[in-house]
C-alpha positions, 0 to 999 in steps of 0.5 A: 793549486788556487792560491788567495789574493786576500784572505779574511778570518775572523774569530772572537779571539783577533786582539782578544786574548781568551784562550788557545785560539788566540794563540793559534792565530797570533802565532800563524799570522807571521807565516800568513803576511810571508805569503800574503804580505799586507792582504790578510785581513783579520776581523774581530769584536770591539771590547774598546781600548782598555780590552783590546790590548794588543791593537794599535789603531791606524786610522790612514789605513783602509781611510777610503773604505772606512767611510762607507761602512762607517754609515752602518758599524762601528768600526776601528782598523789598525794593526794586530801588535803580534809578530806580522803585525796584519791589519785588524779590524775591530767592530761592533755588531750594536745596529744589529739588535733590533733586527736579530729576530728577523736575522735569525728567522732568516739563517732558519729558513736559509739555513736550518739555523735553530737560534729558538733555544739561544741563551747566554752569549749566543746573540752577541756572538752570532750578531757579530758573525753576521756584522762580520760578513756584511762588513767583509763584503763591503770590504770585498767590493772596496778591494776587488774594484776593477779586478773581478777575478780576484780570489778571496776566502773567508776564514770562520773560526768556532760557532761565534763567527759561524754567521759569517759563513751563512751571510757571504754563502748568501750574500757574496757566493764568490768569496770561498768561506772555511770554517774550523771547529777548534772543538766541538761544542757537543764533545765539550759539554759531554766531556765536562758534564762527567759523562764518559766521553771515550767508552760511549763514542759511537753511541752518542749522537749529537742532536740529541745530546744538544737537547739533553745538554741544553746546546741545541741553538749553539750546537746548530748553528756549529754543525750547519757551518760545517755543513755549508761552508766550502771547507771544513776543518779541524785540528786534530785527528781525535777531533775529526774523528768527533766531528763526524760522530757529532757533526754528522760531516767528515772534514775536508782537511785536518789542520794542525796547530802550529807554532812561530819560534819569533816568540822564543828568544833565541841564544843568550837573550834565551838564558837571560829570559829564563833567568828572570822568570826564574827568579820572578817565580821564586821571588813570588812564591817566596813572598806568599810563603814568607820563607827562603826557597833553595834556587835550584827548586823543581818548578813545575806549571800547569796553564789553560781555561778553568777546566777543572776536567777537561784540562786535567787541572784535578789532576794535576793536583792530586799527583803534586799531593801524591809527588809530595808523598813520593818524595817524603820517602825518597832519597836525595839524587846527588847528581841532578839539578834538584837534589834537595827535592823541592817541588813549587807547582804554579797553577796559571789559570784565570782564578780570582783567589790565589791560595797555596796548597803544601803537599811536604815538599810540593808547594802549589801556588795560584797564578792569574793565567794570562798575567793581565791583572784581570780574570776572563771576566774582567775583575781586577786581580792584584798581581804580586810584584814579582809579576807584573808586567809580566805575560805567560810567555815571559815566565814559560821560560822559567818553569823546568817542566810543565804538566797538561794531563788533559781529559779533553783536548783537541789540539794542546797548545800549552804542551806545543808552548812549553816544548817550544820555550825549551820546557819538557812536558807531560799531555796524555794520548786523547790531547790531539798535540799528544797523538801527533808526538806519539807519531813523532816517535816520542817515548818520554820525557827524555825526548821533550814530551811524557805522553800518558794513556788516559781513558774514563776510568784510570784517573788514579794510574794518570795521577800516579803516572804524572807524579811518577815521571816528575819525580824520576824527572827530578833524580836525572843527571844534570846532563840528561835533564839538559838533553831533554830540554834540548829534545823539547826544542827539537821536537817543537820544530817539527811543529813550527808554522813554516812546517804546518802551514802547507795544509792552510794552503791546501784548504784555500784551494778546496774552498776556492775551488768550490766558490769558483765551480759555484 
């Protein structure tokens, strides 16, 4: 097996906390620097110090190298303040502008890349993908100096950074590029059009729906990286299978999305954890609602992008009004851990306003999603007390049980978080994290994952199934809740990076294979 002596990814979440891609390569880079220690180098945009929050510039690092790029591209270099700590290098693509009609006149003819129809984010994100090739082949020729057989491959993640692909394909042939779809920008857009996405399958086609959905630029710019790069990949079978609907290429390798337990304190640093976020939850709600809640309060999340549908967020709503219904009419359990029924729902999602919904006994409170103080799109968010200084993982802790009841998800990595912190969950069957607990024998929230049947057309039995399994949740015995929560640990395990890894160094070896045989 041909095996990287550098590996170089890029992605428009490297120090930039957007959503689940971030999560995937903060959380994989531990295992990448085991293997590559010091030789993984990942590459991302410059939104500048007080954006880029998780990178710590070094600036005697790669000192030589910096020098020449520098005449072209702004560039920062330092270190990507996750578990690893791999070198990241942050650049800014503002030189390219001026020649973005003849770079895109280029990737046409070169590649059938039609930028014509480009609108909104596209030009940033393709200019940038395109800086981030030309840097990485000046990195390539810094490092291979005087080792011509060095092995290097390129790591592409989602549309943004595609033009990376084309410019080494062109410009650098030997390094061996890859690119993975997270989810594709066409089964995206049917899914959050309100367009049924699993009764039609086989009948859409992707061209056509990108110019019905007006994606015709982004969605090609996706579809010839697949085509082109050396090793195509995916994370999920549900996706796979959508990308050679859509994308018209049947991937060379699904790669599942893993988890680093370093995340996770361990022991009675974990009580401790789960203590204080409890209490920090409890506290706050405490201060919106102006009254005194009962400790042993049910507290139930939801996280994830302001996707109402795909991420299931209507859903979940409308089973916390249907949970309060229920439990109304219900009898006390004497001997659970939640005899007194009280449901506090956290919503955590980037949303400016945060209001407090009550459904009798189930109160739904809005959380900010990434506990930064600010939203996706940069408006300052005043956090209550409780919270501040406080991230997503620190109050994950807290929480007894989570909900993701997904319409469309490729992967889940907030069901893989939850379970890894401990926290039993609820995802549905078209979540790719769901089939893979499917596969994994779960049967139920017993077992640390409630994996619920979802379709086009059966949102009312997703909502009442939802409700359902929290509330016969909340009437367990003290012990089995225990044991659920201990399962949830167990099963997130089997999905740790160290188990998962393997199929990264399967797709090295495709896509080094390919670049040499070239």
């Amino acid at each position: 097996m041909n095996t990287p002596d550098y590996i170089f990814e890029t992605s428009w979440e490297v120090c930039n906390r957007v959503g689940g891609i971030y999560a995937v390569l903060s959380t994989r880079a531990a295992s990448m620097q085991k293997e590559h220690p010091d030789k993984v180098f990942f590459f991302g945009p410059d939104f500048g110090a007080h954006s880029n929050l998780y990178f710590k510039e070094d600036k005697k690092l790669l000192s030589n190298w910096k020098s020449d790029v520098r005449n072209r591209f702004s560039v920062r270099v330092g270190r990507w303040q996750i578990p690893g700590e791999p070198v990241a290098i942050l650049l800014k693509a503002d030189s390219l502008w001026e020649q973005k009609d003849q770079i895109y006149a280029w990737a046409w003819e070169n590649f059938c890349v039609r930028s014509h129809a480009a609108y909104g984010d596209y030009d940033e994100s393709c200019l940038f993908g395109y800086a981030a090739g030309m840097v990485m082949e000046s990195l390539y020729n810094h490092l291979t100096v005087g080792h011509l057989e060095s092995a290097v491959v390129m790591h592409a993640n989602e549309w943004q950074t595609a033009f990376a692909v084309f410019y080494l394909r062109a410009h650098c042939p030997k390094i061996g590029t890859l690119f993975t779809t997270h989810a594709t920008g066409i089964g995206r857009s049917i899914a959050g059009n309100g367009k049924p996405l699993y009764d039609y399958f086989e009948g859409y086609h992707g061209d056509q729906m990108a110019e019905e959905l007006n994606m015709v630029s982004k969605h090609s710019v996706e579809k010839m990286a697949a085509h082109w790069a050396d090793c195509f990949t995916t994370v999920s079978d549900i996706t796979a299978r959508e990308c050679a609907q859509l994308l018209d290429k049947q991937v060379d390798i699904v790669t599942p999305n893993g988890f680093e337990p370093g995340f996770v304190p361990a022991g009675k640093a974990f009580d401790r954890a789960r203590a204080a976020a409890r209490a920090a939850l409890i506290t706050t709600a405490e201060k919106l609602l102006d009254t005194r809640l009962a400790d042993n309060s049910l507290l139930v999340g939801i996280a994830g992008r302001l996707e109402w549908k795909n991420k299931g967020i209507d859903v979940f709503l409308k089973a916390m009004e249907r949970l309060g219904e229920k439990l109304y009419h219900a009898q006390p359990a004497a001997t659970s851990l939640y005899p007194v029924g009280e449901v506090i729902a956290f919503v955590m999602i980037p949303y400016l306003d945060k209001p407090v919904m009550r459904f009798g006994k189930v109160t739904v409170v809005f959380v900010p999603h990434y506990l930064n103080g600010q939203t996706t799109d940069g408006a300052t968010v005043k956090l209550p007390e409780p919270l501040k200084g406080k991230t997503y993982y620190d109050l994950l802790a807290g929480l007894d049980l989570t909900a993701f009841p997904s319409y469309y998800e490729p992967w889940g990595y907030t069901p893989l978080e939850s379970i890894a912190f401990h926290v039993p969950t609820i995802t549905t069957d078209v979540a790719g994290f769901g089939a893979w607990a499917l596969q994994e024998g779960t049967t139920g929230l017993k077992d640390g994952v409630a994996v619920i049947h979802r379709t086009d057309s059966n949102f009312d039995d997703v909502v009442d199934n939802v409700a359902l399994n929290i509330q016969r949740f909340m009437q367990q015995p003290a012990e089995n809740i225990e044991a659920a929560r201990k399962a949830a640990a167990a099963l997130a395990k089997k999905a740790e990076w160290r188990n998962f890894f393997k199929f990264y160094r399967k797709a090295y070896d495709i896509a080094l294979t390919k670049s040499m045989n070239r």
